[in-house]
C-alpha positions in Angstrom: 23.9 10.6 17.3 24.4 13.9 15.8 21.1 15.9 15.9 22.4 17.3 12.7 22.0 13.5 11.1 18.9 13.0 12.4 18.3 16.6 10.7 19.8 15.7 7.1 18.2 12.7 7.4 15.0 14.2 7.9 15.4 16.7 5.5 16.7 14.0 2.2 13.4 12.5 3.1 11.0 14.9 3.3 12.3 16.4 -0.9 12.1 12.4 -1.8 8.7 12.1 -0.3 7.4 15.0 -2.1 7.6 13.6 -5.3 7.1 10.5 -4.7 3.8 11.7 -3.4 2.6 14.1 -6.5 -0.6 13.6 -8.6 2.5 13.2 -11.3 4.2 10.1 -9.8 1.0 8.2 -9.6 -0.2 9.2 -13.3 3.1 7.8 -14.6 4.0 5.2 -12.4 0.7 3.6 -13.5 1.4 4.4 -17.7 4.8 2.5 -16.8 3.3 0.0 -14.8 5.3 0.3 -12.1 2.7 1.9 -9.5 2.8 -0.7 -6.7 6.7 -0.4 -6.9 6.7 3.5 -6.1 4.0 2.8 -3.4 6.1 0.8 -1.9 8.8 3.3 -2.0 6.6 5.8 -0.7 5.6 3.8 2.4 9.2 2.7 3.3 10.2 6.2 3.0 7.6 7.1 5.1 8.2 4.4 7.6 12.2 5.6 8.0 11.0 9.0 8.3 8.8 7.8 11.4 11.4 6.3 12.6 13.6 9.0 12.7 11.4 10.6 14.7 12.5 8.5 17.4 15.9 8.9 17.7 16.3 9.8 21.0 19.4 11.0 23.2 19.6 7.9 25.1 20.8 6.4 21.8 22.8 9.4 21.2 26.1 7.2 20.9 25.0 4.1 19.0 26.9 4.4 16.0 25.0 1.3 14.1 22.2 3.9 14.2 24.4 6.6 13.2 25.8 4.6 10.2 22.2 3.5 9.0 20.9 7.1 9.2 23.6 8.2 7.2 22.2 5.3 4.5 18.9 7.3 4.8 20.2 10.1 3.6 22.3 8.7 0.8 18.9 6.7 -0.4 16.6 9.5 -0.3 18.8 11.8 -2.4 19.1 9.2 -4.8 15.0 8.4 -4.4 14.5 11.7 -5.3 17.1 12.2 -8.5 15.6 8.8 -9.4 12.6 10.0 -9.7 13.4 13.5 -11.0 14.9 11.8 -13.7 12.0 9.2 -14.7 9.5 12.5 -14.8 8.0 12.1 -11.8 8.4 15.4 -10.2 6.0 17.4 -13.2 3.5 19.2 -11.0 1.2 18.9 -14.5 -1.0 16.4 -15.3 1.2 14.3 -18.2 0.7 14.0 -21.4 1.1 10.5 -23.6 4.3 12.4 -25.0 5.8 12.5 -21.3 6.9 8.5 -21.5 8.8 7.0 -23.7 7.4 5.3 -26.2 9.8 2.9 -27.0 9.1 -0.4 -24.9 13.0 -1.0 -24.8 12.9 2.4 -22.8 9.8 1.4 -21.0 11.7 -1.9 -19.9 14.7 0.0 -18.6 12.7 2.5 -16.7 10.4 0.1 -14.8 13.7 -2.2 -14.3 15.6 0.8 -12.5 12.4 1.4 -10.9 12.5 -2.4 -9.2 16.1 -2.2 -8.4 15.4 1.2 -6.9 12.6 -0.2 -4.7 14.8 -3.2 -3.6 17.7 -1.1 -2.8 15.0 0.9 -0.4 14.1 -2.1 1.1 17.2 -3.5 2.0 18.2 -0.8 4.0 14.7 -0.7 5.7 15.4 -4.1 6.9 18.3 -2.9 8.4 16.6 -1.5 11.2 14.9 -4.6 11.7 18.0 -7.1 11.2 19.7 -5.0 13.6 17.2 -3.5 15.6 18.5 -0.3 15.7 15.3 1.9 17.0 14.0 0.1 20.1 10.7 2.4 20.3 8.5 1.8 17.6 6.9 4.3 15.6 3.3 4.1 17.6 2.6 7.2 19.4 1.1 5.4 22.6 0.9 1.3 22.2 -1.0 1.7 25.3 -3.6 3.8 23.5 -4.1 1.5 20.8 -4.6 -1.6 23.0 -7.3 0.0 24.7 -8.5 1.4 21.7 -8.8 -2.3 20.4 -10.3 -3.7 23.7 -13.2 -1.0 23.3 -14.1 -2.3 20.2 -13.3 -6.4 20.4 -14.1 -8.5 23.2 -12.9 -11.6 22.0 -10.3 -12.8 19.8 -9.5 -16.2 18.3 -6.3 -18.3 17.6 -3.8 -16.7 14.7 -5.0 -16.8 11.3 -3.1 -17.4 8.0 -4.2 -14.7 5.4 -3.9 -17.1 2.4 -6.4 -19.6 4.0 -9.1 -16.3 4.3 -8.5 -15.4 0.4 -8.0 -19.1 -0.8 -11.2 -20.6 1.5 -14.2 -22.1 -0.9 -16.8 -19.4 0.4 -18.4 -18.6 -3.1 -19.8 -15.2 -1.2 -17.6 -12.0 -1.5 -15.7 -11.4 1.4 -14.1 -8.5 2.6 -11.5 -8.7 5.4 -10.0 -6.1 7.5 -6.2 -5.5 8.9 -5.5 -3.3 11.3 -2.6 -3.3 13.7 -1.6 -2.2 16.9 1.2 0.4 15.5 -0.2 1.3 12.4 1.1 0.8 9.1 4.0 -0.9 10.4 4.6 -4.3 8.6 0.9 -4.6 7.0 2.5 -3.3 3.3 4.7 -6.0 3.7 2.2 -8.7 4.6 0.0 -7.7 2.0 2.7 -7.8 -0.4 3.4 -11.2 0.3 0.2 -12.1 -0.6 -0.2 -9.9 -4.0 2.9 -11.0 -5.4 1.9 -14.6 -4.9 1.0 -16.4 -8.7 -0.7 -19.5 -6.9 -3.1 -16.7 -5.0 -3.5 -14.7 -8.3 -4.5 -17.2 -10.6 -7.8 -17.5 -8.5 -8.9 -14.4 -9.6 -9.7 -13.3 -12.8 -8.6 -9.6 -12.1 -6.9 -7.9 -9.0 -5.7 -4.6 -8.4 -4.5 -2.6 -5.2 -5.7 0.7 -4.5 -4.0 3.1 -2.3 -6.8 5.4 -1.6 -6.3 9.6 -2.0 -8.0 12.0 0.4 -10.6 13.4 0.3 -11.8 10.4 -1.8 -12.3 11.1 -5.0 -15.1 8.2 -6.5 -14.1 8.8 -10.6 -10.3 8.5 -9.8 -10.4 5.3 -7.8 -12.6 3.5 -10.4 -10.6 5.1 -13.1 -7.4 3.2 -11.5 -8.9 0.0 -10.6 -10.2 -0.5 -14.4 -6.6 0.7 -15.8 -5.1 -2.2 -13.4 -7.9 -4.5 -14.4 -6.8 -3.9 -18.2 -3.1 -4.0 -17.4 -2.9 -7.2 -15.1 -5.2 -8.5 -18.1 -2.3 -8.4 -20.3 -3.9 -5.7 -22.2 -1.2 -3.5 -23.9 -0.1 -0.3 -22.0 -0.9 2.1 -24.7 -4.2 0.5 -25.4 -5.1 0.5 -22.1 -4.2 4.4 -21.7 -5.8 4.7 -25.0 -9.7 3.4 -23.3 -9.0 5.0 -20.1 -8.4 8.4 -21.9 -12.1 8.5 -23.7 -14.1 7.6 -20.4 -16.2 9.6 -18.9 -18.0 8.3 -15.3 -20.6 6.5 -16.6 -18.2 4.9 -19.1 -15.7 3.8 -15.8 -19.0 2.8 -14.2 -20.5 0.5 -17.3 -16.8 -0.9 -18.4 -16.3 -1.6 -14.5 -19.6 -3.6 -13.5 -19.1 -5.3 -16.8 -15.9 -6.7 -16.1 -16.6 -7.8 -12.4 -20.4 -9.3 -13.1 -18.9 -12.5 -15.1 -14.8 -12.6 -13.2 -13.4 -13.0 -9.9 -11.7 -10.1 -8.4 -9.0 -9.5 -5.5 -8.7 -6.2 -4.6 -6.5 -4.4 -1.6 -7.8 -1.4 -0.8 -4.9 0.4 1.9 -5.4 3.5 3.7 -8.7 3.6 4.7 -9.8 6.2 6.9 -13.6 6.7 6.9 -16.9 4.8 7.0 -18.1 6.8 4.9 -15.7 6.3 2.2 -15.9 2.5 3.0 -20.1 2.9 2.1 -19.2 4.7 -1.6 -16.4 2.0 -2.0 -18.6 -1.4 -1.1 -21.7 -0.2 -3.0 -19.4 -0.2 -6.6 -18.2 -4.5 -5.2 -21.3 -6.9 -6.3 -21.4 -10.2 -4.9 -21.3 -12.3 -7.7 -20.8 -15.7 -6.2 -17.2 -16.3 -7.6 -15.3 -16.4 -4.4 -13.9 -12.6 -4.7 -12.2 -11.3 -2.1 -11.4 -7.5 -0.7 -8.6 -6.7 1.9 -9.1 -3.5 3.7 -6.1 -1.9 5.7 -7.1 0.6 8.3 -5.4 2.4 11.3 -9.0 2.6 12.9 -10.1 -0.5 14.8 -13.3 1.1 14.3 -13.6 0.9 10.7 -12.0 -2.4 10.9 -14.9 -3.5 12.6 -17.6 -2.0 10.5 -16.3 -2.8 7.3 -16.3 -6.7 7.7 -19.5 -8.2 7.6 -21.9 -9.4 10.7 -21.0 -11.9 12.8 -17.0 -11.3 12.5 -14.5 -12.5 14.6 -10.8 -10.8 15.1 -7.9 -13.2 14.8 -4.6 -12.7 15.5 -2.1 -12.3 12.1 1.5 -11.5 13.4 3.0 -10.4 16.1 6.0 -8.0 15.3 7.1 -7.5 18.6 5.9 -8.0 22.0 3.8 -4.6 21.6 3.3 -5.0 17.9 0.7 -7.0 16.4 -1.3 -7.1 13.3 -5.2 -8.2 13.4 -7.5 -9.7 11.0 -11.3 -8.9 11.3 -13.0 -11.4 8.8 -16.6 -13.2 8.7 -17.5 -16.3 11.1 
């Protein structure tokens, strides 16, 4: 393959990612409703961009590749005009004026918005259907196992994800995935879970938190009581409306209100510290109404930590013969 491609490719990426990844795109992606939709984007685009990365000369000539990078490049300029043109790209913070008010216009924006997202996931599948890169995007698999034998010394049988959430434990749990390549396939597993009505009706609110760094405390409760509001069936512009007169001890009295009397799902992704786990756990009560929390780490180390003493490590899914994805949950 053309180094050129591999360039271009590259290149189309890297203009879609940065506005997919402004302070702007998550304001209004989350006004429109639309936020885990443009995450997703964001991480497949991500993911092709790692994968890019591995294009080596040995599969120089493979013109499957060749055609499928071209795709990339085709999708990301289209990302990024998509996104240009929804009002994304505004390094600003946006006003209420920014999105349209109409709900026939809000409709067609968050429906191009799906379509978009679907159209970035077919062609990610590609690469799996066909399995056009045959190194995966892990720096060192090697590493990362030995990495994970440092830390866990004993692993049980695989585990199904929905049996964890769905289990009659009345206690909060909090459960952990990490895998052996990083983000790869975890989104997607998640996903599968979140999108799931039987799995939601459990809870009386959910919400999934892709956390910013540094961490910033106000913004992340500020976005998990906006998604509380929204998946509440509160209206848009009423929830924007609340959201717009609270000040931290507002977001801290509305937010322990909500959670001391309901159920609660949250996915927390991207977690990088303990320390950020220790300001995140202390704002999750245990209110004996089977609530659950799924953290997704690239440490093994804060995989561990985070889940609660005595834990045991189960196998999830194994995405390749050096690609698997761990859960770390309670005994």
């Amino acid at each position: 393959m053309e180094a050129t491609g591999v360039s271009l490719g590259k290149a189309a990426l890297g203009g879609a990612l940065g506005y997919a990844t402004s302070k702007a795109a998550e304001e209004i992606a989350l006004q429109l409703g639309v936020e885990r939709d443009v995450n997703f984007i964001r991480d497949e685009l991500q993911m092709m961009q790692s994968f890019l990365m591995t294009a080596d000369e040995e599969q120089s000539q493979n013109k499957v590749l060749t055609t499928w990078v071209k795709q990339i490049g085709v999708l990301a300029y289209k990302v990024e005009d998509s996104l240009m043109d929804f009002g994304l790209h505004s390094e600003k913070r946006p006003f209420l004026g920014c999105i349209p008010r109409n709900p026939g216009d809000r409709r067609r924006i968050a429906k191009e918005v799906k379509e978009l997202r679907a159209e970035v996931e077919d062609v990610s599948n590609r690469n799996l259907r066909y399995r056009l890169i045959k190194e995966s995007s892990c720096s060192n698999p090697t590493a990362a196992e030995e990495q994970f034998a440092t830390f866990v010394h004993e692993k049980s049988s695989v585990v199904d994800l929905h049996q964890l959430i769905n289990s009659n434990d009345v206690n909060l749990r909090v459960i952990a995935m990490w895998g052996t390549c990083g983000d790869i396939g975890k989104t997607s597993a998640i996903q599968e879970i979140y999108d799931d009505p039987k799995v939601l009706k459990r809870f009386g609110f959910h919400a999934w938190i892709r956390l910013m760094h540094p961490f910033n405390p106000q913004e992340f409760l500020r976005s998990l009581v906006r998604q509380f509001y929204e998946n509440s069936h509160d209206e848009v512009g009423n929830v924007l409306a609340k959201m717009e007169k609270m000040d931290q001890s507002d977001l801290v009295h509305v937010f322990n209100a909500l959670l001391c009397s309901n159920s609660y799902l949250v996915i927390i992704n991207d977690l990088s510290t303990i320390e950020e786990w220790h300001c995140i756990k202390k704002y999750f009560p245990d209110n004996k109404k089977q609530s659950r929390i799924i953290v997704s780490t690239q440490q093994v180390e804060i995989a561990c930590l985070c889940t609660e003493k005595p834990y045991q490590v189960s196998e999830f899914k194994q995405l390749s013969c050096d690609q698997t994805i761990y859960l770390f949950h309670k005994c």
